[in-house]
One Martini backbone bead per residue (centre of mass of N, CA, C, O) as a GRO file, in nm:
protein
  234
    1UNK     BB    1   0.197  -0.670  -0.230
    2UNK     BB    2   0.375  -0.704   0.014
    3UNK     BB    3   0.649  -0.589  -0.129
    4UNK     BB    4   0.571  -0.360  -0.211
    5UNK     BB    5   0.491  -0.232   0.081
    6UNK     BB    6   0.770  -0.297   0.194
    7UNK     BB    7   0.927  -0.085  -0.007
    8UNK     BB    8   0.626   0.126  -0.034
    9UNK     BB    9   0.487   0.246   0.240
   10UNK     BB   10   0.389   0.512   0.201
   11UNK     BB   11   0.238   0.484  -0.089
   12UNK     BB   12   0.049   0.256   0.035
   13UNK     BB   13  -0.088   0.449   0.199
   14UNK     BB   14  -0.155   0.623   0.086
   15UNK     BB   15  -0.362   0.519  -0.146
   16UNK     BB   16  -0.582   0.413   0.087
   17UNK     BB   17  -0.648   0.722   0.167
   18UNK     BB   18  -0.771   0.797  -0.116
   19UNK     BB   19  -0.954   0.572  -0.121
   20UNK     BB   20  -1.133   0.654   0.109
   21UNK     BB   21  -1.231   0.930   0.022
   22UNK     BB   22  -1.373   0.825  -0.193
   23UNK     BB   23  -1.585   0.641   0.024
   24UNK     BB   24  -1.703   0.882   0.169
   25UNK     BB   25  -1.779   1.050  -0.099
   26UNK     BB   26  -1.995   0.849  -0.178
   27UNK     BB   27  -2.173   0.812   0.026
   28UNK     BB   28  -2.241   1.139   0.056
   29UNK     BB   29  -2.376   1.142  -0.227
   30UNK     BB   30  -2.599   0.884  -0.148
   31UNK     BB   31  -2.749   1.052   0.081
   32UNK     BB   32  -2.799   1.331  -0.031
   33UNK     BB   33  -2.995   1.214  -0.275
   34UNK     BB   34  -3.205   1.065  -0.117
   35UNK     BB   35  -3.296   1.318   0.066
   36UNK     BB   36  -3.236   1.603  -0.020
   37UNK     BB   37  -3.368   1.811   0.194
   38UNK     BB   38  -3.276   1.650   0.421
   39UNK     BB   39  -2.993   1.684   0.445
   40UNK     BB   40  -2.934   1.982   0.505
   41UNK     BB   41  -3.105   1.924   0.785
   42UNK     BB   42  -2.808   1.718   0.859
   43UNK     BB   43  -2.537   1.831   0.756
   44UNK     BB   44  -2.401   1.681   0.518
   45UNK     BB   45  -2.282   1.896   0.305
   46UNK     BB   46  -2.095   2.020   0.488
   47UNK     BB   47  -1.942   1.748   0.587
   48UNK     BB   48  -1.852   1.671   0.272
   49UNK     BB   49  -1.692   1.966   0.237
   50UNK     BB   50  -1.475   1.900   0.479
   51UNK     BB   51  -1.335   1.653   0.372
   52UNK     BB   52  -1.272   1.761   0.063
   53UNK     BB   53  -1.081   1.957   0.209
   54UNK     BB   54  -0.882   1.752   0.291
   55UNK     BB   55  -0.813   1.589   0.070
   56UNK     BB   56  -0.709   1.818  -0.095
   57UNK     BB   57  -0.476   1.892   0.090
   58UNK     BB   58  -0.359   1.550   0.091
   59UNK     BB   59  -0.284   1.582  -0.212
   60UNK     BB   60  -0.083   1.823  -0.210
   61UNK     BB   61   0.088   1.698  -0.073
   62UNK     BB   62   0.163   1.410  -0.214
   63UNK     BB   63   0.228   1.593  -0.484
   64UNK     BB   64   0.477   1.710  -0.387
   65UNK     BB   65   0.627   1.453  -0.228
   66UNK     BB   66   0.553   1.195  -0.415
   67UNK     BB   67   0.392   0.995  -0.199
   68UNK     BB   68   0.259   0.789  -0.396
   69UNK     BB   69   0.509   0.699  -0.557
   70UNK     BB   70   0.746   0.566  -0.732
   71UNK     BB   71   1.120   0.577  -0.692
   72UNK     BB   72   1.352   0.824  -0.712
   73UNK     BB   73   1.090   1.043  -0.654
   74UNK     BB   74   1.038   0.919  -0.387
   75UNK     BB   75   0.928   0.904  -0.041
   76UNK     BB   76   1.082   0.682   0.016
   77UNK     BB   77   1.317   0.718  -0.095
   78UNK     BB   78   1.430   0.990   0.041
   79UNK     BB   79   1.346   0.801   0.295
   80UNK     BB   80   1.598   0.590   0.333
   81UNK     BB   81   1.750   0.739   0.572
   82UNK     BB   82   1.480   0.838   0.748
   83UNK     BB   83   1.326   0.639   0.957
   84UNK     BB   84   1.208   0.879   1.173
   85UNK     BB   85   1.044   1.009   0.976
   86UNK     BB   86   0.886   0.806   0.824
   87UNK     BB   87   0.728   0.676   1.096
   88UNK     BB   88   0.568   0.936   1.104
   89UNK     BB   89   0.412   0.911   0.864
   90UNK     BB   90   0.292   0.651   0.900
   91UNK     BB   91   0.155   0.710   1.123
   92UNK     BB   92  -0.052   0.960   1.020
   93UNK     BB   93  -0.166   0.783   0.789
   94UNK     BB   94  -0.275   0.539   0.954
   95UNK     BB   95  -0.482   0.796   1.144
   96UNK     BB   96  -0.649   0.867   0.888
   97UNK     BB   97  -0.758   0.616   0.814
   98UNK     BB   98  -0.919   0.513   1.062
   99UNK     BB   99  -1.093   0.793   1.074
  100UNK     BB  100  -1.229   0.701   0.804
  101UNK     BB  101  -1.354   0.432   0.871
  102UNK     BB  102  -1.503   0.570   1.085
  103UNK     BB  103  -1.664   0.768   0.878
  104UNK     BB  104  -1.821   0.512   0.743
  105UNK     BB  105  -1.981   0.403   0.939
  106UNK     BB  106  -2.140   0.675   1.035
  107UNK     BB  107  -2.262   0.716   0.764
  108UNK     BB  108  -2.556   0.768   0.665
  109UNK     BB  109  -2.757   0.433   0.488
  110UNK     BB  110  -2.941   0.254   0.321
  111UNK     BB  111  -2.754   0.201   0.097
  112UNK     BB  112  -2.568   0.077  -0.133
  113UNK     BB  113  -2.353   0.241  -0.336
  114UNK     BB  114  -2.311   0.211  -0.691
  115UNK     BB  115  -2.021   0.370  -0.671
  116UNK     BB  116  -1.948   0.076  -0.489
  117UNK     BB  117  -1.830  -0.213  -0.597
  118UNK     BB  118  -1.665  -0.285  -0.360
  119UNK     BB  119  -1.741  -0.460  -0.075
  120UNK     BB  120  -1.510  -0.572   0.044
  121UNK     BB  121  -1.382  -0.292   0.145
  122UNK     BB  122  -1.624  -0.244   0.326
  123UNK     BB  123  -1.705  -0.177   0.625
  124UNK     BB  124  -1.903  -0.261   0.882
  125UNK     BB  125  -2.124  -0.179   1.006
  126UNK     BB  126  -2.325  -0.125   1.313
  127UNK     BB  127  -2.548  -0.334   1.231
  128UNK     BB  128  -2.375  -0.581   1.199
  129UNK     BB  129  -2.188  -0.556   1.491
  130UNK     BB  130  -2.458  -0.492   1.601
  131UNK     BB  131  -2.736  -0.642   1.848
  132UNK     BB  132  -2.968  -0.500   2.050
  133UNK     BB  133  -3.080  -0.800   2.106
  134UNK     BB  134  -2.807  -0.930   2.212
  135UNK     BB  135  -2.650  -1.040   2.464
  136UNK     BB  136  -2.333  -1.015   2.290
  137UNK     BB  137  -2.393  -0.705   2.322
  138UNK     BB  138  -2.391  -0.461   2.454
  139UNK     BB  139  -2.450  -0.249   2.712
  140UNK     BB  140  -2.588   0.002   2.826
  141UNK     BB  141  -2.348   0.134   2.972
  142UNK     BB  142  -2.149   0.130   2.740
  143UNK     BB  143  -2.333   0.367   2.604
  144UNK     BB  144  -2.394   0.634   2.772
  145UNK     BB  145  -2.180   0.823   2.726
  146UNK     BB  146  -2.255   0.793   2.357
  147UNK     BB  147  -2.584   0.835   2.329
  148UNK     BB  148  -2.558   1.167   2.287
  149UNK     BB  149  -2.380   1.154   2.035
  150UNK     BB  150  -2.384   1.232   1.742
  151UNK     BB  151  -2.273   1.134   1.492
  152UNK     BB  152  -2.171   1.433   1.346
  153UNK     BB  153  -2.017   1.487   1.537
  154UNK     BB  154  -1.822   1.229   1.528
  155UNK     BB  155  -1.750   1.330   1.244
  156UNK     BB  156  -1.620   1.620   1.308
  157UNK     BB  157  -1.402   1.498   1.472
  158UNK     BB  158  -1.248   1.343   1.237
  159UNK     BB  159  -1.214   1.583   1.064
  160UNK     BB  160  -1.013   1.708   1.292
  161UNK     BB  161  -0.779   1.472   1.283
  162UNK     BB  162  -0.757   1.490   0.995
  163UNK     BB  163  -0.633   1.768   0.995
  164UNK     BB  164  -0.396   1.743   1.188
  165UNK     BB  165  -0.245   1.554   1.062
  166UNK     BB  166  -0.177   1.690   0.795
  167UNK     BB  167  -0.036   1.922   0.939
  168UNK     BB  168   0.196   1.752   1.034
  169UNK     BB  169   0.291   1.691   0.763
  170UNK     BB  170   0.348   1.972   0.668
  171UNK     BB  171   0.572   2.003   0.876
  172UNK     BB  172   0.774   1.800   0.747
  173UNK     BB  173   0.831   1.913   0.517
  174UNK     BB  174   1.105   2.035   0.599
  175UNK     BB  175   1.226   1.764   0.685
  176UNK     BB  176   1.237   1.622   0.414
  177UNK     BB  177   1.429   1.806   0.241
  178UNK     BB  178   1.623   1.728   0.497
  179UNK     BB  179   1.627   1.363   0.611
  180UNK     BB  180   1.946   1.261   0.683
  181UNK     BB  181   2.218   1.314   0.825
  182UNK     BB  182   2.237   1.178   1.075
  183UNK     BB  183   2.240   0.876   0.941
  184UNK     BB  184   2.423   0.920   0.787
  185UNK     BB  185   2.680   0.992   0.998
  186UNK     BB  186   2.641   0.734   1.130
  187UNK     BB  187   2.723   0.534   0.876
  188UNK     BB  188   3.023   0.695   0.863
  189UNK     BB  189   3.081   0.687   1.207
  190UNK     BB  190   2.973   0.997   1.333
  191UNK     BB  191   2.838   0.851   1.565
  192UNK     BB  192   2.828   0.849   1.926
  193UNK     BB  193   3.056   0.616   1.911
  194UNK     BB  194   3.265   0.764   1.856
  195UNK     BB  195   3.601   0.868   1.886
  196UNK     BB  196   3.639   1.208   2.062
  197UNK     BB  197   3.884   1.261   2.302
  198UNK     BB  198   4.090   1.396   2.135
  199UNK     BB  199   3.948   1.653   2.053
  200UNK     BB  200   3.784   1.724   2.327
  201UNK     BB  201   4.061   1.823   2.475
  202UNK     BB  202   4.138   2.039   2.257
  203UNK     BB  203   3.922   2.217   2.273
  204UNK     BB  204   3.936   2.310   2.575
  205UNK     BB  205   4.203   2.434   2.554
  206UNK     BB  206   4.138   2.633   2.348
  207UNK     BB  207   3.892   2.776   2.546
  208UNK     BB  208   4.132   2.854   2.738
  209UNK     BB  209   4.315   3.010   2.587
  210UNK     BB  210   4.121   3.222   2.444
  211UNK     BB  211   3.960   3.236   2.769
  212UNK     BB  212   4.109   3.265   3.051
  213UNK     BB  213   3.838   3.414   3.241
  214UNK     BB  214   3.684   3.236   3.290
  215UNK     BB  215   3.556   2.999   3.400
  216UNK     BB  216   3.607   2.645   3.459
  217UNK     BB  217   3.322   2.515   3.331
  218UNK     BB  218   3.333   2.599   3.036
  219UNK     BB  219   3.545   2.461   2.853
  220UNK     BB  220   3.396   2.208   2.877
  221UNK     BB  221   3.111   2.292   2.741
  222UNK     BB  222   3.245   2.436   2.469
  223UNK     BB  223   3.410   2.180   2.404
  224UNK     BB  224   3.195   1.988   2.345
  225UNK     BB  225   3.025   2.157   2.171
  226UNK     BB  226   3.255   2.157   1.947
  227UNK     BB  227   3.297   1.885   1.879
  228UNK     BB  228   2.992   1.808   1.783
  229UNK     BB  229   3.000   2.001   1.584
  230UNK     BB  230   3.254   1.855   1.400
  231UNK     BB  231   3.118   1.549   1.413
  232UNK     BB  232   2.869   1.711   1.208
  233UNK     BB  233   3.118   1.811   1.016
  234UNK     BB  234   3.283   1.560   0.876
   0.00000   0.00000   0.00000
């Protein structure tokens, strides 16, 4: 499994947000369903479709980028070559999986849902994690800042984190399709160690050439200007 993540780390870390949202919205229904009309006046299902929308949005982006996948239609394959683009999304794709972890201790549940059956994949509840009678747990005052907001807000908060990264992600949709210029051109030799010295010159001489009446400062400006772009279209 290890081998797998280190190869396919895109797709093994989609995975994880998509078991997460599953684990979610299992939560959300076994909740909603315990409570029936009292969930309504909780604002669960309100918030349990405001996941399932970000979820939607996350599976599209996943399935247009086949970032789900291995193999050669693979985003990690794709992205081998751009690891500075890779990194971006590994990033954002870890922030959403915290944000779903931290809305899973948050959801209120009477018992485990029967239709997670792996318990161990579940994060320990917040009462598992503190008791409130343990001098060993929180003291009042840690808990001050936090005391008057509501799960709910802080649910709602998660999911607009989750929003936002997704967004992100989609953002990134453009830069994916041309993944990685700049590091072919610098593994084929040409990129900021080459000794571009002697074009550089000769460019120079160009626009002084060319523009004679410019100041004096210009040739050298747009001489280097001219080298840079000659260097990234070699």
């Amino acid at each position: 499994m290890e081998n797998n993540q280190d190869r396919m780390p895109i797709a093994h870390n989609v995975r994880n947000v998509l078991k997460s949202f599953r684990m979610v919205a299992a939560l959300f229904n076994h909740e909603i369903d315990s409570l029936d009309d009292e969930a309504e006046s909780n604002g669960l299902p309100k918030l349990s479709l405001t996941f399932d929308n970000q979820n939607i949005r996350f599976k599209m982006w996943a399935g247009n980028l086949a970032a789900h996948q291995s193999g050669p239609v693979s985003l990690d394959h794709r992205l081998r070559e751009a690891p500075h683009i890779q990194k971006q999304v590994l990033y954002l794709l870890c922030d959403i999986s915290e944000s779903l972890d931290d809305a899973r201790v948050l959801i209120p549940q009477k018992e485990s849902p029967k239709c997670n059956g792996n318990i161990e994949d579940k994060p320990d509840s917040l009462s598992d994690r503190w008791d409130p009678d343990s001098k060993d747990g929180f003291t009042d005052s840690d808990l001050d800042d936090d005391e008057n907001i509501s799960p709910n807000t802080r649910l709602s908060t998660f999911c607009t984190d989750i929003a936002e990264a997704i967004n992100s992600l989609l953002r990134l949709s453009l830069a994916i399709a041309n993944p990685a210029p700049h590091e072919r051109f610098r593994k084929h030799g040409a990129g900021p160690d080459e000794d571009i010295s002697f074009y550089e010159a000769h460019d120079v001489r160009y626009v002084q050439d060319k523009f004679p009446k410019i100041s004096q400062d210009l040739p050298g400006v747009l001489g280097k200007f001219i080298t840079r772009r000659r260097q990234f279209f070699k």
